[in-house]
C-alpha positions as CSV (number, residue, x, y, z in Angstrom):
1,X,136.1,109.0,124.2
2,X,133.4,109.5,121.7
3,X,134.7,108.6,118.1
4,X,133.3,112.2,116.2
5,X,132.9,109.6,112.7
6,X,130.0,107.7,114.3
7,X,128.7,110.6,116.0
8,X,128.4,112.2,112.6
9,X,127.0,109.1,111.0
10,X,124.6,108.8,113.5
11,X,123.6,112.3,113.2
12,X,123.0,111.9,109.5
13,X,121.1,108.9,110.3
14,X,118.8,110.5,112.9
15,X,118.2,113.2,110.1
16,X,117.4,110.8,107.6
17,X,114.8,109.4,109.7
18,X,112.9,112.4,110.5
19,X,112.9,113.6,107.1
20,X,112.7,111.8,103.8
21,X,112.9,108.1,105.7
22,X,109.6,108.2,107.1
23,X,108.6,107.2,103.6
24,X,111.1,104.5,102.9
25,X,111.4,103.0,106.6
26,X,108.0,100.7,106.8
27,X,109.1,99.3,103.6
28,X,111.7,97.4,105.5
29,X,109.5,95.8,107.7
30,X,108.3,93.9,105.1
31,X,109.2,90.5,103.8
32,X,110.3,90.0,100.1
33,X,107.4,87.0,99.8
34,X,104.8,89.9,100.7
35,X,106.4,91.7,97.7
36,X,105.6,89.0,95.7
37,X,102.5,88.1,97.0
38,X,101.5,91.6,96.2
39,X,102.7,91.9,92.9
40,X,101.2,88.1,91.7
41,X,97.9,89.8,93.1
42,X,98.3,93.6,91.0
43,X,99.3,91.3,88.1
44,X,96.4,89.1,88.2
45,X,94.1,92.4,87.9
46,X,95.8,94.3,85.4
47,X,95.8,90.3,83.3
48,X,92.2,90.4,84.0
49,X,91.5,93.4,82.5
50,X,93.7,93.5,79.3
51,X,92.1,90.2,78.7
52,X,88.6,91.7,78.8
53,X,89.5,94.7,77.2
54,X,91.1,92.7,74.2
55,X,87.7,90.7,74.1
56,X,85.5,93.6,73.6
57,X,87.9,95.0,71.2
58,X,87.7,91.4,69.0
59,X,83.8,91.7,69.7
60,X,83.8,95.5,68.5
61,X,85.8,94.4,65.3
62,X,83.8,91.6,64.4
63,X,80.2,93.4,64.9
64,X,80.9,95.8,62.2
């Protein structure tokens, strides 16, 4: 006998899949150090660049 709570539950699940967990779904498959690893590298850039933009702001100030 089919217990009609899983069925359900499945069903939602199924629905889920198709629908708005196509976009969430290859997330999973990744590994929390490649979230890491991936936000260490973004932060290096965005560092980078607010460290050069604060230089040529000091280097703006300074030449007038």
């Amino acid at each position: 006998m089919l217990n009609e709570e899983k069925v359900r539950v499945m069903t939602k699940l199924a629905i889920y899949e198709q629908g708005e967990g196509k976009k969430y779904l290859p997330v999973s498959k990744y590994y929390r150090s490649d979230y890491i690893g991936l936000a260490m590298i973004k932060n290096f850039f965005l560092v980078s660049i607010a460290y050069v933009v604060l230089i040529a702001l000091i280097a703006l100030y300074y030449l007038n």
